[in-house]
Backbone as XML, in Angstrom:
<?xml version="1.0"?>
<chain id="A" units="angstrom">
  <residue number="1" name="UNK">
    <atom name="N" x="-188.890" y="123.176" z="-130.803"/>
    <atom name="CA" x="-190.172" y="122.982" z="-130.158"/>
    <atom name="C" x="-190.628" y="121.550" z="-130.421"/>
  </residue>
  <residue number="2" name="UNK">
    <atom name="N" x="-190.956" y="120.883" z="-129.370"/>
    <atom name="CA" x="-191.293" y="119.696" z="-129.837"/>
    <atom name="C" x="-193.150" y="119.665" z="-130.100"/>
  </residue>
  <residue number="3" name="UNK">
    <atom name="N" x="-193.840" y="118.843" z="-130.429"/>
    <atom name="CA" x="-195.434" y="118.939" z="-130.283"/>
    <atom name="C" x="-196.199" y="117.763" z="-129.908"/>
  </residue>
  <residue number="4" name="UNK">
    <atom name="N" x="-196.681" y="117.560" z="-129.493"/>
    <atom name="CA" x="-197.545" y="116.715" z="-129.020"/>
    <atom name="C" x="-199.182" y="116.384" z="-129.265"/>
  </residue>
  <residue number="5" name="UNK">
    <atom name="N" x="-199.500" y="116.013" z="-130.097"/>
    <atom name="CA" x="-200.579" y="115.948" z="-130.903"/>
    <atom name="C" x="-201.755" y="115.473" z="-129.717"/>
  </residue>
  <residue number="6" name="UNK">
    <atom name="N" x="-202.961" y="116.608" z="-129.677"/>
    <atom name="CA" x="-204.115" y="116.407" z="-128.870"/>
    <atom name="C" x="-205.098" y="115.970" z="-129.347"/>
  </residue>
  <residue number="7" name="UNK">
    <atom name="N" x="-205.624" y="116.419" z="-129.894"/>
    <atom name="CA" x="-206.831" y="116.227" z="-131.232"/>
    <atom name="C" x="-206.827" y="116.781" z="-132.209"/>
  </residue>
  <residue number="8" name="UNK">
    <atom name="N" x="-207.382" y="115.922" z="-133.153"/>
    <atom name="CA" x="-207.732" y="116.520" z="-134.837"/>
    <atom name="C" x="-209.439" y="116.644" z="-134.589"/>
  </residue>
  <residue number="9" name="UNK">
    <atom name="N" x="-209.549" y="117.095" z="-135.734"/>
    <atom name="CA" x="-211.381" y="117.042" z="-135.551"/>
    <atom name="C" x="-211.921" y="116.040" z="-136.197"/>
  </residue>
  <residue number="10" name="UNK">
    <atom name="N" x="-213.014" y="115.409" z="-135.327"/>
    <atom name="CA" x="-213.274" y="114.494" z="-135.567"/>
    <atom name="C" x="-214.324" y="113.913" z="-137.000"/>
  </residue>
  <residue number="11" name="UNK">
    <atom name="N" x="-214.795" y="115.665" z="-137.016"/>
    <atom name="CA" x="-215.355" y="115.484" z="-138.525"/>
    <atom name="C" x="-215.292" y="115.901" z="-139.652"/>
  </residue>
  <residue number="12" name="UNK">
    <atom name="N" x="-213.914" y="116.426" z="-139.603"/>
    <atom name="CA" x="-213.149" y="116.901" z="-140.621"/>
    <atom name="C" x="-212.388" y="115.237" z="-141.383"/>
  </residue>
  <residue number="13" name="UNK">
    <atom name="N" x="-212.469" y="115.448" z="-142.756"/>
    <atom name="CA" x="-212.162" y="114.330" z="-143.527"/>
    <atom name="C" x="-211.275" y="114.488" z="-144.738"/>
  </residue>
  <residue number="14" name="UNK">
    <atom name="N" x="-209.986" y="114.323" z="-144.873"/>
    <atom name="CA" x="-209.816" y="112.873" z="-144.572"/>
    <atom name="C" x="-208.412" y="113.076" z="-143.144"/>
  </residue>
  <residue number="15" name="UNK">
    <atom name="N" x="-207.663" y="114.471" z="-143.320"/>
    <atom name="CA" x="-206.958" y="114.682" z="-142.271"/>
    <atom name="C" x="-207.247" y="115.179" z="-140.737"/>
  </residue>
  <residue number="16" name="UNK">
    <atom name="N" x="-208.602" y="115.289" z="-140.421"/>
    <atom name="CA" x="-208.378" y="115.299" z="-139.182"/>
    <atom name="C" x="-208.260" y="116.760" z="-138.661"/>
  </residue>
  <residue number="17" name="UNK">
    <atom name="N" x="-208.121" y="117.871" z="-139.590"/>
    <atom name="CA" x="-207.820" y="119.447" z="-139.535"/>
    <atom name="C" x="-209.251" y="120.282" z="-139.528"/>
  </residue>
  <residue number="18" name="UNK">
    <atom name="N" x="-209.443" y="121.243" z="-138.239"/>
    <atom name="CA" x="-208.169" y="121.721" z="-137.828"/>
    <atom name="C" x="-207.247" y="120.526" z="-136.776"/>
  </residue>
  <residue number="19" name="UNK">
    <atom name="N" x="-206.466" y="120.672" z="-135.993"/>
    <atom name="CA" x="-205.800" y="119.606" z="-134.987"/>
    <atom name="C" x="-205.183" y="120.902" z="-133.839"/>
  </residue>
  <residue number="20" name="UNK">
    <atom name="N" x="-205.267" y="120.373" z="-132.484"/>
    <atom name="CA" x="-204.711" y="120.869" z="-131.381"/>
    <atom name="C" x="-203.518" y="120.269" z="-131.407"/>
  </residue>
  <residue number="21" name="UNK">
    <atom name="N" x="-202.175" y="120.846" z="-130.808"/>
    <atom name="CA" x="-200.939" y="120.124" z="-130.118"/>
    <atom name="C" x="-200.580" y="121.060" z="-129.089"/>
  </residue>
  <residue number="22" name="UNK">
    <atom name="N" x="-199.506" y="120.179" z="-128.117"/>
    <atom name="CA" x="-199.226" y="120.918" z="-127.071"/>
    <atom name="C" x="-197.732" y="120.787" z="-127.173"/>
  </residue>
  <residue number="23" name="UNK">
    <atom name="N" x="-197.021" y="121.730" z="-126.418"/>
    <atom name="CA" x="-195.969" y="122.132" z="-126.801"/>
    <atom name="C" x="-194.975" y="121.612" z="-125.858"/>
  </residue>
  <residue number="24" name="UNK">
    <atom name="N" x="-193.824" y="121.722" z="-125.665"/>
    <atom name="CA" x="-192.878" y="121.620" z="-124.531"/>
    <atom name="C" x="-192.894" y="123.284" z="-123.798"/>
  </residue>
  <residue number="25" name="UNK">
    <atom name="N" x="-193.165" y="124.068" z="-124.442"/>
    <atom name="CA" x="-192.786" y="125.457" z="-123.476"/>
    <atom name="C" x="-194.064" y="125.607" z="-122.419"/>
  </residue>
  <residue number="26" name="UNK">
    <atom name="N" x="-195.093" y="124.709" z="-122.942"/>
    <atom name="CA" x="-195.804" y="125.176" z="-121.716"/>
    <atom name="C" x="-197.065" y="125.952" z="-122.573"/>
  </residue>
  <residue number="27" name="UNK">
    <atom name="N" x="-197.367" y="125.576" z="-124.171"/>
    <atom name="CA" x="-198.270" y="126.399" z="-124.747"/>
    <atom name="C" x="-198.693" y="125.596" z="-125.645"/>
  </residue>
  <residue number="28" name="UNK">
    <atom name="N" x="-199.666" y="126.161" z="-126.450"/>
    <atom name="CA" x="-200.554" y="125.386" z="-127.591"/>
    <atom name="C" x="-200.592" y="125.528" z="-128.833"/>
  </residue>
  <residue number="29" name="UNK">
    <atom name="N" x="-200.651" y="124.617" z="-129.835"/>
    <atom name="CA" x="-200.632" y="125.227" z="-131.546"/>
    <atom name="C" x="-201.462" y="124.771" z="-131.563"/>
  </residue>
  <residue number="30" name="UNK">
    <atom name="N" x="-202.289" y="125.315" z="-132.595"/>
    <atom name="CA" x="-203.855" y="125.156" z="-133.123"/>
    <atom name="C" x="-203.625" y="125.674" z="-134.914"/>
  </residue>
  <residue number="31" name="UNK">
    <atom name="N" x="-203.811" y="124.579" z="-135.456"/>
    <atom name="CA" x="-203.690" y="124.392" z="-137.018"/>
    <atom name="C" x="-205.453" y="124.665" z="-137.241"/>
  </residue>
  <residue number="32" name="UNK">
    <atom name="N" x="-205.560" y="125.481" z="-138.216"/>
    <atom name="CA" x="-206.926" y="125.736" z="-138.305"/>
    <atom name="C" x="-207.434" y="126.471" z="-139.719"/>
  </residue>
  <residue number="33" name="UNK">
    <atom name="N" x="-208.537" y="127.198" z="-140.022"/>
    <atom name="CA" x="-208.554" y="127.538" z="-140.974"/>
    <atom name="C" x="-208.361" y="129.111" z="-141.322"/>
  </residue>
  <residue number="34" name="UNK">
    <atom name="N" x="-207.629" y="129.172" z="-142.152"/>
    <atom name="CA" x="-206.821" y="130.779" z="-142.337"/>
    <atom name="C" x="-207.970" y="131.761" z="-142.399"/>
  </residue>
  <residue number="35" name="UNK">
    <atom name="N" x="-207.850" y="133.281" z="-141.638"/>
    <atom name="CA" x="-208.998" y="133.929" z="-141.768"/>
    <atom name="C" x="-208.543" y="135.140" z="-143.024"/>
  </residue>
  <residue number="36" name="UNK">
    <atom name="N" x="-209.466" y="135.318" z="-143.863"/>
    <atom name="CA" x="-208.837" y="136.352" z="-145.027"/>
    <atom name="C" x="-210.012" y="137.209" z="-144.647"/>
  </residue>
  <residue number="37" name="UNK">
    <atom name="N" x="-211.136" y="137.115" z="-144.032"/>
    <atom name="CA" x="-211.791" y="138.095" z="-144.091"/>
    <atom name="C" x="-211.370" y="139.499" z="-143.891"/>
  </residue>
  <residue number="38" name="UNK">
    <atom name="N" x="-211.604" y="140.251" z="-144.908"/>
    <atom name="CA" x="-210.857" y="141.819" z="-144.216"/>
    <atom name="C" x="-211.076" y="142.452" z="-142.520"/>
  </residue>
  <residue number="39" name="UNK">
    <atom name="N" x="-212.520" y="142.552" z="-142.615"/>
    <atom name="CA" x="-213.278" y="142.941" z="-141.644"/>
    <atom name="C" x="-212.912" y="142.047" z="-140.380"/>
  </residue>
  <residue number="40" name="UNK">
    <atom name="N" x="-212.705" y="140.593" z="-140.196"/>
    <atom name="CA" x="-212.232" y="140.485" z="-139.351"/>
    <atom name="C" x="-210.981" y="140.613" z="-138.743"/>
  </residue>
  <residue number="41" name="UNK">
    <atom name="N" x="-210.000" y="140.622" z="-139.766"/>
    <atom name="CA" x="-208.000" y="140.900" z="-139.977"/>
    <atom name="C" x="-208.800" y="142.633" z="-139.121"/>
  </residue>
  <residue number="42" name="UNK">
    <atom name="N" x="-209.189" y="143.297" z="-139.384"/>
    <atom name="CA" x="-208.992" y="144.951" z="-138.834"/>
    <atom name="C" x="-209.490" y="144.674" z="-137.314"/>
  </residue>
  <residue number="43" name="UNK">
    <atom name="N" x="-210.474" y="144.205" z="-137.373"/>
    <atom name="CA" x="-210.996" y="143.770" z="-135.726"/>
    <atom name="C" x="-209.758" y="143.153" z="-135.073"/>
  </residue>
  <residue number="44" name="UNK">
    <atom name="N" x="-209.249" y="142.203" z="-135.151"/>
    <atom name="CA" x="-208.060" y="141.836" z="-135.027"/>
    <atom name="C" x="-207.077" y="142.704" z="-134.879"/>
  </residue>
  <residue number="45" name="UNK">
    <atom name="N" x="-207.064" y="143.240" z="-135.631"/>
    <atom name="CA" x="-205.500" y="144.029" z="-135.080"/>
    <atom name="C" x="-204.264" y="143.580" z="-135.381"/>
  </residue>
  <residue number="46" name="UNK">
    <atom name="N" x="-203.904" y="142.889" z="-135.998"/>
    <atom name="CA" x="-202.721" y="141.478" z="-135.374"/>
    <atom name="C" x="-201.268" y="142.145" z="-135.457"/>
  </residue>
  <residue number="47" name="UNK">
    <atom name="N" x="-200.606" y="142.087" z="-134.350"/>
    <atom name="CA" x="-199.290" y="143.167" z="-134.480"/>
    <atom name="C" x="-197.956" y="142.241" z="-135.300"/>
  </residue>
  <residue number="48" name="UNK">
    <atom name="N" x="-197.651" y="142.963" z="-135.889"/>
    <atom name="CA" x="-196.420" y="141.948" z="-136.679"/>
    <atom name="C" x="-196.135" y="140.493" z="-136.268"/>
  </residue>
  <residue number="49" name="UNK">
    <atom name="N" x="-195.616" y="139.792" z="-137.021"/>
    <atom name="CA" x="-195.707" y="138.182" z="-136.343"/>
    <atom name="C" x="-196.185" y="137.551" z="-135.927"/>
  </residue>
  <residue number="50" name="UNK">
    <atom name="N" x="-197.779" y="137.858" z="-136.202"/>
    <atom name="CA" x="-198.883" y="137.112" z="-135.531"/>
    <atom name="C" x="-199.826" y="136.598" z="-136.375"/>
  </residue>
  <residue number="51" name="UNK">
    <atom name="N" x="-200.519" y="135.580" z="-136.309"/>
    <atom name="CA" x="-201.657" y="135.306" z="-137.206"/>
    <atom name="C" x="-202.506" y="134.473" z="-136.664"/>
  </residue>
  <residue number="52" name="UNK">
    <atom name="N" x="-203.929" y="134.609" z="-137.340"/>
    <atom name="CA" x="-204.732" y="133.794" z="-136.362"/>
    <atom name="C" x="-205.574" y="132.842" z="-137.164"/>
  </residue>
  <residue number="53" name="UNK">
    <atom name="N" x="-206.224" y="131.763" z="-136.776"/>
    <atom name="CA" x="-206.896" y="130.863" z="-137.339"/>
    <atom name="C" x="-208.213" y="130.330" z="-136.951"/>
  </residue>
  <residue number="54" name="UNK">
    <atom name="N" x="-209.194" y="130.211" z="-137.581"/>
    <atom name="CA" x="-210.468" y="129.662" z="-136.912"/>
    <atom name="C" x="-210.699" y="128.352" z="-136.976"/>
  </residue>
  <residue number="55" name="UNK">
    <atom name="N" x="-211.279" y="127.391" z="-135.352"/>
    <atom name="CA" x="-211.242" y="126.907" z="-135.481"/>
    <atom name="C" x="-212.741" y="126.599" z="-134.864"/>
  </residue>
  <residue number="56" name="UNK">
    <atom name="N" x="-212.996" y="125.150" z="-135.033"/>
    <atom name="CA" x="-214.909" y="124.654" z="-134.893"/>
    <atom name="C" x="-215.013" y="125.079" z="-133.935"/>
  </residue>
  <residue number="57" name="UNK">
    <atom name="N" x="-216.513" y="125.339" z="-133.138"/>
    <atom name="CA" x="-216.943" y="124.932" z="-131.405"/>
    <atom name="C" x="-216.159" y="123.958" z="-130.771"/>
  </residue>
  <residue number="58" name="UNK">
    <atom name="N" x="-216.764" y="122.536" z="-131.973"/>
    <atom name="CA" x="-216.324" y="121.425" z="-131.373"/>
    <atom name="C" x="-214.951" y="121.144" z="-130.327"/>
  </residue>
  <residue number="59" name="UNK">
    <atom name="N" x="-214.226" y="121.840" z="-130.989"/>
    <atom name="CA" x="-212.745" y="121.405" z="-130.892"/>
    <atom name="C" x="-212.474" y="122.096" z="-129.526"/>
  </residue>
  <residue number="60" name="UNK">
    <atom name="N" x="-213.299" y="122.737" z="-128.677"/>
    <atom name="CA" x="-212.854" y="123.557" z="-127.350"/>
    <atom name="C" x="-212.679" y="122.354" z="-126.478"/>
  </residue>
  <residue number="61" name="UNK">
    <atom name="N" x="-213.799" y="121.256" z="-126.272"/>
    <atom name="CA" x="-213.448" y="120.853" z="-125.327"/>
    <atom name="C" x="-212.242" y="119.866" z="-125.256"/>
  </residue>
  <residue number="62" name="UNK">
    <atom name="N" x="-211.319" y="119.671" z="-126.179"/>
    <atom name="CA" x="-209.722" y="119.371" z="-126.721"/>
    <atom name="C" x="-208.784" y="119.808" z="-125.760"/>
  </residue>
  <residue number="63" name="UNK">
    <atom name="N" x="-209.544" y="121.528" z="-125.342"/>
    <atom name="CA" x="-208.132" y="121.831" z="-124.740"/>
    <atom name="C" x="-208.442" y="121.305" z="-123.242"/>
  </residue>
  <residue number="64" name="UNK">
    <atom name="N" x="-209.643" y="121.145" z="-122.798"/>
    <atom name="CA" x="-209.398" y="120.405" z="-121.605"/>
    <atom name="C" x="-208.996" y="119.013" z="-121.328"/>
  </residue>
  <residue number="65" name="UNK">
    <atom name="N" x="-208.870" y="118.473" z="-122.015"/>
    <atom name="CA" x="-208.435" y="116.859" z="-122.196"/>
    <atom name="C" x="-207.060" y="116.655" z="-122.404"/>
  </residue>
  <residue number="66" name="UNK">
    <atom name="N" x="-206.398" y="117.847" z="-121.745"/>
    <atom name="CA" x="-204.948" y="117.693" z="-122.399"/>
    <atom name="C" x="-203.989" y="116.401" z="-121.337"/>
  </residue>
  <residue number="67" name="UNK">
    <atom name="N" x="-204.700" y="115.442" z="-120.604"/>
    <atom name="CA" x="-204.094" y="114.847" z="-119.766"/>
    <atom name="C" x="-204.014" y="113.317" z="-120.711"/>
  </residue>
  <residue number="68" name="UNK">
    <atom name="N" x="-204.785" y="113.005" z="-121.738"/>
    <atom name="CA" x="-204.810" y="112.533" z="-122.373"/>
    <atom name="C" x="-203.615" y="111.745" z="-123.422"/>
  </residue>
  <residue number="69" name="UNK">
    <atom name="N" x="-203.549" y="110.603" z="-123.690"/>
    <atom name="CA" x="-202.599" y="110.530" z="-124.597"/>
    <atom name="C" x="-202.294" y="110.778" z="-125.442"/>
  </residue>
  <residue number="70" name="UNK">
    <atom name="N" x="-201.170" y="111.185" z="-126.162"/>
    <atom name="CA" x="-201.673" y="112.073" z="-127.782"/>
    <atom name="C" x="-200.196" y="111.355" z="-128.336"/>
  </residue>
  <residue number="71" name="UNK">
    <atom name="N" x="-200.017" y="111.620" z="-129.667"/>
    <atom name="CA" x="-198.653" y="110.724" z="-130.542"/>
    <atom name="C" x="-197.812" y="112.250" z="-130.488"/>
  </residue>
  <residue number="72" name="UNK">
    <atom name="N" x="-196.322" y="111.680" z="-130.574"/>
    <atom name="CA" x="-195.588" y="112.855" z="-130.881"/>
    <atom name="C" x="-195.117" y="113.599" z="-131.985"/>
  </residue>
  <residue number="73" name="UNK">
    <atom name="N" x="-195.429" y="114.410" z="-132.261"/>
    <atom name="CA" x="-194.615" y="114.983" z="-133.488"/>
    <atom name="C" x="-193.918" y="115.362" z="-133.946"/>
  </residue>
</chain>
């Protein structure tokens, strides 16, 4: 998979996390912050091999800017 770096957040310090990238298949990774809450893991559901991460408000309008230049990773 290759990645393509979209945005980090801009007020997250000193790395920039969570960060958007875009993929070669045609999809998105989103590095973010791990959820341990119980109550939300059961709402969730998450079926084997899956996991999910929260990430700011801010960072939504990221995924529309994906025409943008970004560095590769």
């Amino acid at each position: 998979m290759h990645l393509t770096l979209v945005a980090g957040d801009p007020e997250s310090n000193p790395k920039n996390s969570p960060t958007l990238y875009k993929t070669d298949r045609g999809s998105w990774v989103v590095q973010g912050w791990v959820i341990n809450d119980a109550d939300a893991l059961a709402t969730l559901d998450l079926p084997e091999g899956e996991s999910a991460v929260e990430i700011p408000d801010r960072m939504i309008p990221f995924f529309f800017q994906e025409g943008r230049a970004g560095d590769n990773v």
